[in-house]
N, CA and C atoms as a LAMMPS dump frame, in Angstrom:
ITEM: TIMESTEP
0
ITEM: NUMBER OF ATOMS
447
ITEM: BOX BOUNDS ff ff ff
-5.0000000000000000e+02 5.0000000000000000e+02
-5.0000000000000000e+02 5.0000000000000000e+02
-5.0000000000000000e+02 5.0000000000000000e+02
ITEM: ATOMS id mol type element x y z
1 1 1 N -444.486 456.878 -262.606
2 1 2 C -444.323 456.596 -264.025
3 1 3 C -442.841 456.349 -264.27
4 2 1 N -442.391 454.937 -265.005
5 2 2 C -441.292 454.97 -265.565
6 2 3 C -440.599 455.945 -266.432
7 3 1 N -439.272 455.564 -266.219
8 3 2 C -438.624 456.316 -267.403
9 3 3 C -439.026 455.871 -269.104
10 4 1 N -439.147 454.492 -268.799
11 4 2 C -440.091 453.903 -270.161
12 4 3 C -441.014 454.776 -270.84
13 5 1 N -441.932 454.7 -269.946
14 5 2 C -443.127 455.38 -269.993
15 5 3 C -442.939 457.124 -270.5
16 6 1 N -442.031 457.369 -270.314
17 6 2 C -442.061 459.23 -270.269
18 6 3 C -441.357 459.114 -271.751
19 7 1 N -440.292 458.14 -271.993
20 7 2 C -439.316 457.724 -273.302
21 7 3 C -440.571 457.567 -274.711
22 8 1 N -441.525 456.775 -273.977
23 8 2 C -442.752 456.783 -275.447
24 8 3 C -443.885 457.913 -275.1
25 9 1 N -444.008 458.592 -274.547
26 9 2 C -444.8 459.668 -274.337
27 9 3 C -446.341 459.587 -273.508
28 10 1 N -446.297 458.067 -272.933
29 10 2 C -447.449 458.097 -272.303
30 10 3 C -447.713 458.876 -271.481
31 11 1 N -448.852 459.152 -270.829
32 11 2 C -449.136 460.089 -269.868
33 11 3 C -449.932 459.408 -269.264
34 12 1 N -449.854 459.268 -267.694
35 12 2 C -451.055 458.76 -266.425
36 12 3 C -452.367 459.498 -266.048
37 13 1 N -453.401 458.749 -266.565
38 13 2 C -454.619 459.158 -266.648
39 13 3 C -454.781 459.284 -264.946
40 14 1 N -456.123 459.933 -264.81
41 14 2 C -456.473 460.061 -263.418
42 14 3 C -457.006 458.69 -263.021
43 15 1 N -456.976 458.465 -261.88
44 15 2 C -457.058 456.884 -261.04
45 15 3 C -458.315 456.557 -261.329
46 16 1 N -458.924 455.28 -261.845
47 16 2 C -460 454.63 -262.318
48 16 3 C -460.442 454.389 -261.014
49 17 1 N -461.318 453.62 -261.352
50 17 2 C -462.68 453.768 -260.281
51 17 3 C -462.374 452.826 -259.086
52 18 1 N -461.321 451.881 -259.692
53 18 2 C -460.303 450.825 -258.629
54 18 3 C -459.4 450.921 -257.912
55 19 1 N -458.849 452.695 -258.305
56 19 2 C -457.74 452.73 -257.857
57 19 3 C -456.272 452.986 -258.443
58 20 1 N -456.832 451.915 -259.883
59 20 2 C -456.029 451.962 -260.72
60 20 3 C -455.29 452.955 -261.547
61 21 1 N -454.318 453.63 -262.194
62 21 2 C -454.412 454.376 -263.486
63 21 3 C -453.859 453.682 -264.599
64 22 1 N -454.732 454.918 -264.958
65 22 2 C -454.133 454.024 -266.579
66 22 3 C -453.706 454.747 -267.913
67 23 1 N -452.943 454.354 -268.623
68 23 2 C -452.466 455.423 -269.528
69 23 3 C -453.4 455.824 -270.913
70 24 1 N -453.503 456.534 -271.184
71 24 2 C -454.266 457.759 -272.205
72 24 3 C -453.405 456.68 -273.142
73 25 1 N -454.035 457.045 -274.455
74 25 2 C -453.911 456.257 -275.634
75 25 3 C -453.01 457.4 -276.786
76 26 1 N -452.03 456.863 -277.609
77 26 2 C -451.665 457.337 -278.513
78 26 3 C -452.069 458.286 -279.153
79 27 1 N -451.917 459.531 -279.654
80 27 2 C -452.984 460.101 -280.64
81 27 3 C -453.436 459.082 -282.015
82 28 1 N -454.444 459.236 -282.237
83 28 2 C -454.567 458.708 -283.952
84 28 3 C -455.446 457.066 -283.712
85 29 1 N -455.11 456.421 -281.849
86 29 2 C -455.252 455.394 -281.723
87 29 3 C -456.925 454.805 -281.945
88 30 1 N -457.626 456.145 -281.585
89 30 2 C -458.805 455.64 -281.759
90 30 3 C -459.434 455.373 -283.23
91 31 1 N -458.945 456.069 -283.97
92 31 2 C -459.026 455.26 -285.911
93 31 3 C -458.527 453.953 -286.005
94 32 1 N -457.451 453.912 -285.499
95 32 2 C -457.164 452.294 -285.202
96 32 3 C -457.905 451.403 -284.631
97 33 1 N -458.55 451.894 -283.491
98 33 2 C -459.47 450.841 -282.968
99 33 3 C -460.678 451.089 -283.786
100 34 1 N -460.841 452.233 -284.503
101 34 2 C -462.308 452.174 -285.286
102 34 3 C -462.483 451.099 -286.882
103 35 1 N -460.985 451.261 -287.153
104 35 2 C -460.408 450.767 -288.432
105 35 3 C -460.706 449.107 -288.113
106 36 1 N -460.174 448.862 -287.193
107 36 2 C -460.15 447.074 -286.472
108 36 3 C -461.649 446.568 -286.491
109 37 1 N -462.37 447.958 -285.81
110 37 2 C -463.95 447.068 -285.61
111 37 3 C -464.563 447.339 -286.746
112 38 1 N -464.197 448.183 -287.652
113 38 2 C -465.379 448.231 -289.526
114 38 3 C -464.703 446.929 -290.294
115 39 1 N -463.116 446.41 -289.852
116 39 2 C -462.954 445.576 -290.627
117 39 3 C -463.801 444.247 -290.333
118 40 1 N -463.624 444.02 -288.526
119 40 2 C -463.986 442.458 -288.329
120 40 3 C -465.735 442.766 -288.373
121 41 1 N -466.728 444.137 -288.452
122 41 2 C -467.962 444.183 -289.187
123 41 3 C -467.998 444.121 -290.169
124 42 1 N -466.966 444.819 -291.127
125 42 2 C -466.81 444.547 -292.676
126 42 3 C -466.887 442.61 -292.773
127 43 1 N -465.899 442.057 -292.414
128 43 2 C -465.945 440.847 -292.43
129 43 3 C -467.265 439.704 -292.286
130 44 1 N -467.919 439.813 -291.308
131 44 2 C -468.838 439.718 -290.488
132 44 3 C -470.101 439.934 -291.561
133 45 1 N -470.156 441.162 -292.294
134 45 2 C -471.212 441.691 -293.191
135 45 3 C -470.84 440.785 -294.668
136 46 1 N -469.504 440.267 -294.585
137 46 2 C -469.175 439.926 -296.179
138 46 3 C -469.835 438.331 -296.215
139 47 1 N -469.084 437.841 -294.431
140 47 2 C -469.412 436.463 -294.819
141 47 3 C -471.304 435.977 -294.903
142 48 1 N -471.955 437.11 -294.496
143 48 2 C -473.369 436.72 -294.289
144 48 3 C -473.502 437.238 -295.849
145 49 1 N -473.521 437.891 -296.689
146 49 2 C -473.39 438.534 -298.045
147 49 3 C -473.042 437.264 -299.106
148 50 1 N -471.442 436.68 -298.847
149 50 2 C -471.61 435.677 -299.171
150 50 3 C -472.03 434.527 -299.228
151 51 1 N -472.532 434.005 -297.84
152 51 2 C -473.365 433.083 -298.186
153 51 3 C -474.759 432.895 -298.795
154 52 1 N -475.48 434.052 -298.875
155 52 2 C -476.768 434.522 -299.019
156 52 3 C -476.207 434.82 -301.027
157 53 1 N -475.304 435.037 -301.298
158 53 2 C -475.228 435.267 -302.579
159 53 3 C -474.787 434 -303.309
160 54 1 N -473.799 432.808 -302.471
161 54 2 C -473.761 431.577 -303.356
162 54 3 C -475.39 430.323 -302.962
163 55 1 N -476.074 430.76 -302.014
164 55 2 C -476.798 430.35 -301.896
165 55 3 C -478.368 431.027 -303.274
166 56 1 N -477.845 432.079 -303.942
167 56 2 C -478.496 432.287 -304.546
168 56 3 C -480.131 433.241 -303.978
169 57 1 N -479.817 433.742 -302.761
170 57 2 C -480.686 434.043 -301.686
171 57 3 C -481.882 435.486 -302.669
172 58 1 N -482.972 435.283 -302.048
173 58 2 C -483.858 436.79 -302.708
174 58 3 C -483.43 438.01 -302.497
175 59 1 N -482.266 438.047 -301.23
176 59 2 C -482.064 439.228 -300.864
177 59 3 C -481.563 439.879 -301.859
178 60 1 N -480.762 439.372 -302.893
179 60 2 C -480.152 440.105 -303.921
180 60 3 C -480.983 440.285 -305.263
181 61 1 N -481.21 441.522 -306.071
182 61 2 C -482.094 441.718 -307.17
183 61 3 C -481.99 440.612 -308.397
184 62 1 N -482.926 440.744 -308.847
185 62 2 C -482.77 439.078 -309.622
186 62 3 C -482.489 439.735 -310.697
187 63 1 N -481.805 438.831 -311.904
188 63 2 C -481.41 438.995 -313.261
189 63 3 C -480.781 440.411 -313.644
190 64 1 N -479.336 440.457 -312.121
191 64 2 C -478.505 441.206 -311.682
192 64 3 C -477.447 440.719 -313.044
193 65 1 N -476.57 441.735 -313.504
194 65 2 C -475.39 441.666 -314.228
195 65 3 C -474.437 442.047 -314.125
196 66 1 N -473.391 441.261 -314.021
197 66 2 C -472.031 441.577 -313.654
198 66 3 C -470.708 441.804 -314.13
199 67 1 N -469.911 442.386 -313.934
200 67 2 C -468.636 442.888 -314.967
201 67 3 C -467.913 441.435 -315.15
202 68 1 N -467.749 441.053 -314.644
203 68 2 C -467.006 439.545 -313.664
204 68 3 C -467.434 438.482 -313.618
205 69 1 N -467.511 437.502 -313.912
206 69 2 C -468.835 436.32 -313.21
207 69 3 C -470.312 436.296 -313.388
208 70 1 N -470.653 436 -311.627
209 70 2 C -472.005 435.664 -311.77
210 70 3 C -472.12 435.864 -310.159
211 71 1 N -473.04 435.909 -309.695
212 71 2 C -473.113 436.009 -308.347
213 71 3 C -473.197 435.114 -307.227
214 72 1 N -472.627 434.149 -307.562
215 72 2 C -472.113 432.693 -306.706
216 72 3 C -471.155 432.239 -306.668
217 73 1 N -470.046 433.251 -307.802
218 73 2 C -468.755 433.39 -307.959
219 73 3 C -468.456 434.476 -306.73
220 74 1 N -469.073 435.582 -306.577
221 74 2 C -469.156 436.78 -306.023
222 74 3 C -469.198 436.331 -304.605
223 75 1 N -469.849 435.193 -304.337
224 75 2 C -470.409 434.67 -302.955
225 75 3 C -469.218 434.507 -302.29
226 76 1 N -468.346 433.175 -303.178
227 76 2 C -467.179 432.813 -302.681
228 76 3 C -465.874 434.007 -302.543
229 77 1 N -466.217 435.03 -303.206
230 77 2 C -465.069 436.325 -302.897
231 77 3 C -465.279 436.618 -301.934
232 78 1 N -466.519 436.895 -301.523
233 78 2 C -466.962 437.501 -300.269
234 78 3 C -467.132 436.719 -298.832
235 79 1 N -466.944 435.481 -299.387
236 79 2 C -466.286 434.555 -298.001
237 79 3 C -464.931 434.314 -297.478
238 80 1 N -464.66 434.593 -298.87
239 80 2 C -462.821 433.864 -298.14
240 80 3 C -462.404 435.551 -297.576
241 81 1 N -462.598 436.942 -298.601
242 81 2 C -462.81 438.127 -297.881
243 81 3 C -462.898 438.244 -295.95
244 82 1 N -464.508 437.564 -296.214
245 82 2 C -464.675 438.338 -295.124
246 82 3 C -463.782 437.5 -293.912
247 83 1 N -463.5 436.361 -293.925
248 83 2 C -462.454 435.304 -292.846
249 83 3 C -461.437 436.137 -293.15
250 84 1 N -460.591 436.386 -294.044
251 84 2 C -459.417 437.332 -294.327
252 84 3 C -459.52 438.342 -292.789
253 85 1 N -460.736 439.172 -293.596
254 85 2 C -460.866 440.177 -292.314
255 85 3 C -460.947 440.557 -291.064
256 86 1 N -461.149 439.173 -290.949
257 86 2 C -461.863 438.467 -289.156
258 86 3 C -460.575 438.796 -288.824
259 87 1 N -459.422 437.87 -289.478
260 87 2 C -458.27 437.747 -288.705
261 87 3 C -457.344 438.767 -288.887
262 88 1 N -457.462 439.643 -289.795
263 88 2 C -456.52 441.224 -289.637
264 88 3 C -457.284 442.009 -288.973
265 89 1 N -458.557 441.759 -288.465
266 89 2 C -459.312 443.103 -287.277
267 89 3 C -458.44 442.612 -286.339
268 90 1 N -458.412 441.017 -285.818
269 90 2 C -457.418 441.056 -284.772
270 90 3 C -455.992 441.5 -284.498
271 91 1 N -455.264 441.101 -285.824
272 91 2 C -453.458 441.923 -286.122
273 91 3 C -453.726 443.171 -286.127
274 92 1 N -454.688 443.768 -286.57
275 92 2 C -454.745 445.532 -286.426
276 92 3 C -454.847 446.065 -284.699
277 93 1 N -455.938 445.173 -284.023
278 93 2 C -455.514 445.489 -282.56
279 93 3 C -454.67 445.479 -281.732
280 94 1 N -453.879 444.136 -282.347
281 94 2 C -452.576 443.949 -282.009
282 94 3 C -451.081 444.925 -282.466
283 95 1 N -451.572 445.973 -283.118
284 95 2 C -450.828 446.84 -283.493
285 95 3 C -449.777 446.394 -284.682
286 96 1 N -450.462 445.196 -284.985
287 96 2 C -449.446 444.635 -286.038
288 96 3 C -448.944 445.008 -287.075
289 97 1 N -448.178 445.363 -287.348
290 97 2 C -447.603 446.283 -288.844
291 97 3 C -448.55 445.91 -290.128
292 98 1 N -447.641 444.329 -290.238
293 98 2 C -448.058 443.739 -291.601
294 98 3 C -449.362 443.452 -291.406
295 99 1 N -450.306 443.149 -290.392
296 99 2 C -451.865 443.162 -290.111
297 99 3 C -452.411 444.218 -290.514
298 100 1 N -452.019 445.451 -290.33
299 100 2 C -451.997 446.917 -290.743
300 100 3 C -451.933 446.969 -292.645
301 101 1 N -451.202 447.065 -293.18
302 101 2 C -450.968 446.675 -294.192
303 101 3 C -452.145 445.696 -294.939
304 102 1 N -452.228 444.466 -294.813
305 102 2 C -453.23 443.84 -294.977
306 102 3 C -454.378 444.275 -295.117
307 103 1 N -454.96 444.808 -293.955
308 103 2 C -456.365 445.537 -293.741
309 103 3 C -456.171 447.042 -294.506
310 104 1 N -455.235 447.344 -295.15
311 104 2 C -455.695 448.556 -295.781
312 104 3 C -455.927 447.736 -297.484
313 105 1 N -454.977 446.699 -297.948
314 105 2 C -455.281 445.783 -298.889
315 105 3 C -456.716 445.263 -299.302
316 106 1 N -457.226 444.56 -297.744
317 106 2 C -458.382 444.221 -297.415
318 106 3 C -459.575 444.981 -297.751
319 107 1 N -459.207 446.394 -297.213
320 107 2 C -460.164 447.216 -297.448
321 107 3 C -460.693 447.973 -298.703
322 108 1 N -459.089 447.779 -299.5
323 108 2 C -459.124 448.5 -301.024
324 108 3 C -459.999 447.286 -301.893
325 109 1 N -459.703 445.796 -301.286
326 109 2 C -460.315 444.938 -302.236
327 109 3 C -461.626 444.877 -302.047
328 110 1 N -462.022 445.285 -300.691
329 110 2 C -463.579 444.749 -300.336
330 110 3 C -464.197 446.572 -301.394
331 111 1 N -463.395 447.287 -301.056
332 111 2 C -464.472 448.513 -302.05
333 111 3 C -464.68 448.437 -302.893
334 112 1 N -464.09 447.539 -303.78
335 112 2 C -463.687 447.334 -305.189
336 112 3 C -464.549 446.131 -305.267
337 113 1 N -465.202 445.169 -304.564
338 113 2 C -465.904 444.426 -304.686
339 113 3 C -467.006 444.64 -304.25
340 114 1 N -467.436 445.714 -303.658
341 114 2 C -468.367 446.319 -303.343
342 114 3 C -469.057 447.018 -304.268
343 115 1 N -467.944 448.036 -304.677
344 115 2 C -468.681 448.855 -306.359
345 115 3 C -469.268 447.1 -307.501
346 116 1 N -468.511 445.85 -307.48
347 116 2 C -469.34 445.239 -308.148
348 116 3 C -470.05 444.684 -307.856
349 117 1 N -470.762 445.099 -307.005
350 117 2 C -471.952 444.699 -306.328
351 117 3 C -473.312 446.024 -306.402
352 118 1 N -472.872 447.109 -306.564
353 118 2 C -473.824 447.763 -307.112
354 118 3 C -475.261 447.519 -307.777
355 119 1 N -474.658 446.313 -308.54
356 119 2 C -476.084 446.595 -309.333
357 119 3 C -477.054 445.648 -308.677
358 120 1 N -476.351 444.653 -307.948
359 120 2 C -477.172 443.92 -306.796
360 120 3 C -477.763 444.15 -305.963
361 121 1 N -477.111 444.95 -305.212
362 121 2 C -477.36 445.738 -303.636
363 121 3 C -476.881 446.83 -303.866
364 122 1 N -477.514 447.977 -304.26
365 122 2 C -477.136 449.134 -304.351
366 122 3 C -476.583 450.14 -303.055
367 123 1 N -477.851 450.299 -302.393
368 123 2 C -477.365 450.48 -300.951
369 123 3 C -476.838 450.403 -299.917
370 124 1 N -476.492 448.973 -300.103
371 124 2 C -475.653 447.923 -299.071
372 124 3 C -474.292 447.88 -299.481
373 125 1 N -473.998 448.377 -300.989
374 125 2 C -472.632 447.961 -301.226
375 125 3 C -472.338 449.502 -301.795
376 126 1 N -472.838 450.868 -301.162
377 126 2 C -472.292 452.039 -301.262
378 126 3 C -471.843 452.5 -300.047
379 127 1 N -473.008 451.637 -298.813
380 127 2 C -472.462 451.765 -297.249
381 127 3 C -470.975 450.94 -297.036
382 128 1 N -471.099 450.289 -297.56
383 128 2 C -469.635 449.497 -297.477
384 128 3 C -468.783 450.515 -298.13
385 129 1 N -468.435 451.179 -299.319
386 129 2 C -467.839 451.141 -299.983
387 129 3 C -467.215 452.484 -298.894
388 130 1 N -468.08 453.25 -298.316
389 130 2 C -468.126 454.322 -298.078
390 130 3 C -466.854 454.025 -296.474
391 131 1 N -467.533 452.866 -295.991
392 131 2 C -466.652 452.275 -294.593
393 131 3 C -465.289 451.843 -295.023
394 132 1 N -465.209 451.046 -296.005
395 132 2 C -463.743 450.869 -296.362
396 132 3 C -462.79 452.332 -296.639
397 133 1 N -463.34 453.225 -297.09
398 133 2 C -462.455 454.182 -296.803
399 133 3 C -462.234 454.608 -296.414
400 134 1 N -463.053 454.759 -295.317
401 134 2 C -462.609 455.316 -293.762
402 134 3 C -461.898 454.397 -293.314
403 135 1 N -461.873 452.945 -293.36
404 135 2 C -460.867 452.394 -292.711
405 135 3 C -459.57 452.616 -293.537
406 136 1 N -459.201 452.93 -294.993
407 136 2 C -458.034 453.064 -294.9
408 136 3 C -457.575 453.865 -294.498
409 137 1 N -458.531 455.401 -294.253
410 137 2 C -457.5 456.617 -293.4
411 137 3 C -457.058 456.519 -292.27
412 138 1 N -458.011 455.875 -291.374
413 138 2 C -457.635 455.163 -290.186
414 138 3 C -456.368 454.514 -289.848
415 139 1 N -455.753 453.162 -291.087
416 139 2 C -455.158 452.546 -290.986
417 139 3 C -453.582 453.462 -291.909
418 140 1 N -453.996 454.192 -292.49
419 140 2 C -452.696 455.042 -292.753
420 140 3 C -451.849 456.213 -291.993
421 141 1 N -453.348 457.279 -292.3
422 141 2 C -453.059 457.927 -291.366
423 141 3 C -452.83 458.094 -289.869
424 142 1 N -453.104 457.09 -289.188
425 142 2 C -453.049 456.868 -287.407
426 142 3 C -452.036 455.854 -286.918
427 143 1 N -452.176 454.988 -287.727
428 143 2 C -451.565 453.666 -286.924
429 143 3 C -449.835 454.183 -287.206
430 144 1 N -449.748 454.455 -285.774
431 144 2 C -447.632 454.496 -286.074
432 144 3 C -447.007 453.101 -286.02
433 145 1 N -445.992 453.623 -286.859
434 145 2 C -444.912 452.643 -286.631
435 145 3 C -444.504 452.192 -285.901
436 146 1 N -443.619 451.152 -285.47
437 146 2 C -443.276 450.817 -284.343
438 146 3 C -442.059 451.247 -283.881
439 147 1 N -441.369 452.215 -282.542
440 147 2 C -439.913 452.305 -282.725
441 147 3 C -438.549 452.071 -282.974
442 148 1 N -437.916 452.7 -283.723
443 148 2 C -436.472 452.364 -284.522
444 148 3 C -436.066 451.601 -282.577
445 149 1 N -434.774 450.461 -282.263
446 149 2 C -434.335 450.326 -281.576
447 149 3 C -432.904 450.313 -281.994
């Protein structure tokens, strides 16, 4: 193990099945990687949501009412959303600060568009609402900074 290595606190796991080792992960890191995959599913769940909602689809309760709009307005939030998200699940893996940032943004907007979705999808948009906040603890509380140089 480098001096690098001992300087950021990694530690050498026992030798993989190749031979290899490999280093143990950050504390906190696995909210990060959990935070990355609810966003690009968050995403993933918004853009099928939205299209099924500007398409006007049955899945959603009919002669639904909304604080906001209408629910083909709602469609298009939940598309450009969920592409948003696609591409900060990836900056969040990448340990990206401002990707970081983003996806906790991301996540405050998708809950918040989720509660107006309530009266549509009740169930579907309390499971969400419930995942976005776990991803922001994830993405606050875990993800470190990157070191002062």
């Amino acid at each position: 193990m480098s001096d690098v290595d001992d300087a950021q606190g990694a530690q050498e796991a026992p030798p993989a099945a190749g031979g290899a080792s490999l280093p143990y992960d950050e504390p906190g890191s696995g909210w990060v990687t959990f935070a990355g995959v609810m966003i690009a599913i968050a995403g993933v769940v918004n853009l099928v949501y939205g299209v099924a909602a500007i398409d006007r689809s049955s899945f959603f309760v009919e002669d639904a009412k909304f604080i906001v709009s209408d629910l083909r307005t709602w469609g298009w939030v939940l598309v450009a959303l969920g592409l948003i998200q696609l591409v900060v699940s990836l900056g969040v893996w990448a340990r990206n600060q401002l990707a970081r940032w983003v996806g906790v943004a991301g996540a405050g907007l998708n809950a918040i568009a989720a509660l107006m979705l309530l009266d549509a999808h009740p169930w579907g948009a309390f499971a969400i609402f419930v995942l976005d906040l776990l991803v922001i603890y994830g993405l606050i509380a875990h993800a470190q900074r990157e070191p002062a140089l």
